[in-house]
C-alpha atoms as one frame of an Amber mdcrd trajectory, in Angstrom:
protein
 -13.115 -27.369  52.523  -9.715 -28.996  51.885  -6.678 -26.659  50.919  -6.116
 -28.334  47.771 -10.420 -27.688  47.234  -9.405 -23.376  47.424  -7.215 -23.041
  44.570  -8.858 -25.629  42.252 -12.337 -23.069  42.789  -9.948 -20.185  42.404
 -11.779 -20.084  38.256 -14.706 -20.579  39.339 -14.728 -17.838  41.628 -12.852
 -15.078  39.136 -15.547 -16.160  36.753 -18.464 -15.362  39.127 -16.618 -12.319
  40.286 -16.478 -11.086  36.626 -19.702 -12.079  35.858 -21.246  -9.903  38.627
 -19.063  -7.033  37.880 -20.418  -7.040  34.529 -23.818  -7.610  35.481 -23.322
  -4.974  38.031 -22.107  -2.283  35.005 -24.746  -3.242  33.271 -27.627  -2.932
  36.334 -25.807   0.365  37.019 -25.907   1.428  32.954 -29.470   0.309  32.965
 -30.179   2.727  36.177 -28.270   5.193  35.011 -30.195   5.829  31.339 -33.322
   5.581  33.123 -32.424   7.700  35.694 -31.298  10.132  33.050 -34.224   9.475
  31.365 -36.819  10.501  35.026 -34.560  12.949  35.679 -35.139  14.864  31.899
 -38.778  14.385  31.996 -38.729  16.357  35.491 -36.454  18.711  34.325 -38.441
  19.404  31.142 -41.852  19.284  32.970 -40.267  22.003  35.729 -38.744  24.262
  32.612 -42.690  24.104  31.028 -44.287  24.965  34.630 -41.466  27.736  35.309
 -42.411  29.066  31.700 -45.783  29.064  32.465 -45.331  30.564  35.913 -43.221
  33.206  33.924 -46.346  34.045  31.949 -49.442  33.952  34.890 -46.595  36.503
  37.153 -46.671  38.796  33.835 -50.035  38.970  34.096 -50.815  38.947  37.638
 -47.623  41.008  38.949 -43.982  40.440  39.829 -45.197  39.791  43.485 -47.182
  36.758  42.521 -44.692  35.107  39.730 -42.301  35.067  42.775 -44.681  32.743
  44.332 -45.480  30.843  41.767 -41.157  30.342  40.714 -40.594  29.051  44.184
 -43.927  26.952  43.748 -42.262  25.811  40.474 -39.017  25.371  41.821 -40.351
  23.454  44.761 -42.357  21.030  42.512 -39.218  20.350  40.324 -37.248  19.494
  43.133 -39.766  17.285  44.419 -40.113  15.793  40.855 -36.434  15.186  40.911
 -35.988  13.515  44.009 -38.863  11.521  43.515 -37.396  10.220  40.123 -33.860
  10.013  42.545 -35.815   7.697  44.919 -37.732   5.605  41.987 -34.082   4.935
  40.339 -32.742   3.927  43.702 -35.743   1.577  44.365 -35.673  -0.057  40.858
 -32.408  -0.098  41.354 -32.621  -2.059  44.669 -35.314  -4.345  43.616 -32.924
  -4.939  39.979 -30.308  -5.884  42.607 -32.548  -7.946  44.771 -33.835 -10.061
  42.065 -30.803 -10.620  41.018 -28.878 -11.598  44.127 -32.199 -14.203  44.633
 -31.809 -15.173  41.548 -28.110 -16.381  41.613 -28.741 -17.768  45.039 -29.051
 -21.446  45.426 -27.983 -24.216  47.975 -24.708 -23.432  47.725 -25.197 -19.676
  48.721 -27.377 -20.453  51.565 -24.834 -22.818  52.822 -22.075 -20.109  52.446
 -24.688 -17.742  54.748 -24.789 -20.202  57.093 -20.894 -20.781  57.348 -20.480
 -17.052  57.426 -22.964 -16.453  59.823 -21.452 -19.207  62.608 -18.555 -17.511
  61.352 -19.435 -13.940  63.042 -21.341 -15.798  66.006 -19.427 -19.033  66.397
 -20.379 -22.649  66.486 -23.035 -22.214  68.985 -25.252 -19.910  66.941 -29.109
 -20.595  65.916 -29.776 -20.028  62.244 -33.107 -20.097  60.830 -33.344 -19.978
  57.637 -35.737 -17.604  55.751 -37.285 -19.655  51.997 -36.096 -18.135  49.480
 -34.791 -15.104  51.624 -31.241 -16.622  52.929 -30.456 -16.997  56.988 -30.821
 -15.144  60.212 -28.546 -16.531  62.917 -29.068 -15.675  66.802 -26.047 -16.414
  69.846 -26.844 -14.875  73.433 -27.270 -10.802  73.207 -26.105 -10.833  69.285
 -28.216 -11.173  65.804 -27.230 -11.665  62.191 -29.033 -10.768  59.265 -28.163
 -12.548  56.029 -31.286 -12.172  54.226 -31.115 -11.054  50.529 -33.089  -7.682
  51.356 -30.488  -6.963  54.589 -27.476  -7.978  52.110 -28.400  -5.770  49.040
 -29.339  -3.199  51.419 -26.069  -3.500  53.444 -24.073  -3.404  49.533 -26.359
  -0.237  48.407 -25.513   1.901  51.726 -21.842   1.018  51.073 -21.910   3.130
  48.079 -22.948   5.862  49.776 -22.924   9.110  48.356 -21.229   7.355  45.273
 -24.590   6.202  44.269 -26.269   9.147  43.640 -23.728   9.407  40.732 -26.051
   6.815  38.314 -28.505   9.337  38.402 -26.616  13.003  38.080 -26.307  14.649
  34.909
């Protein structure tokens, strides 16, 4: 790409930068209400099963309410994190689609030129249809596949993400 080539895309690339950001806030809203909304529906189901609980231990004896709190407890915290892990995979897939979505020649050709980027000029790179590129040099391996590159984006958030689904 020519130096005069960088500035005149300079637009084109705040524009796509701003467009994902938004799209991103917007993935992340959209995760974040339903989230909200998994996370409610656990929480409610867990308050009716630790009221019920309440009520069978009444009967039955302090002893065996215990039991059945824990039980409760246990199932609500199971319900959560299973409503954690469904918002991180719809999540993931939301991102996913999207990055394939977006991709076209001209991304493909930018995983190519960043993958003989990390492994030089000498590298093998297959590319994967409609997946993006894997490139190979002697004892090293690349993986710019949509899956490895969302992936790769979600684990940089870290703990961070868990925040588009906490109350």
């Amino acid at each position: 790409m020519s130096d005069e080539a960088v500035p005149a895309l300079a637009p084109v690339r705040a524009e796509l930068l701003r467009t994902a950001r938004a799209e991103a806030r917007e993935t992340r809203d959209r995760a974040d209400r339903e989230a909200a909304a998994l996370i409610g529906e656990a929480r409610a189901r867990a308050r009716a099963i630790v009221e019920e609980a309440h009520r069978q231990g009444e009967r039955e004896g302090s002893a065996a309410a215990r039991g059945i709190k824990a039980g409760a407890r246990r199932d609500a915290r199971m319900r959560e994190l299973a409503a954690r892990e469904a918002a991180y995979e719809e999540l993931s897939r939301r991102a996913l689609a999207h990055v394939c979505q977006k991709w076209g020649r001209a991304g493909l050709d930018r995983l190519r030129e960043r993958a003989r980027a990390l492994l030089g000029p000498d590298a093998e790179i297959t590319e994967i249809p409609g997946a993006g590129v894997v490139a190979r040099a002697p004892g090293r391996r690349v993986d710019c596949t949509a899956d490895s590159l969302t992936a790769r984006a979600l684990d940089r958030l870290g703990a961070e993400v868990e925040t588009l689904w906490s109350p």
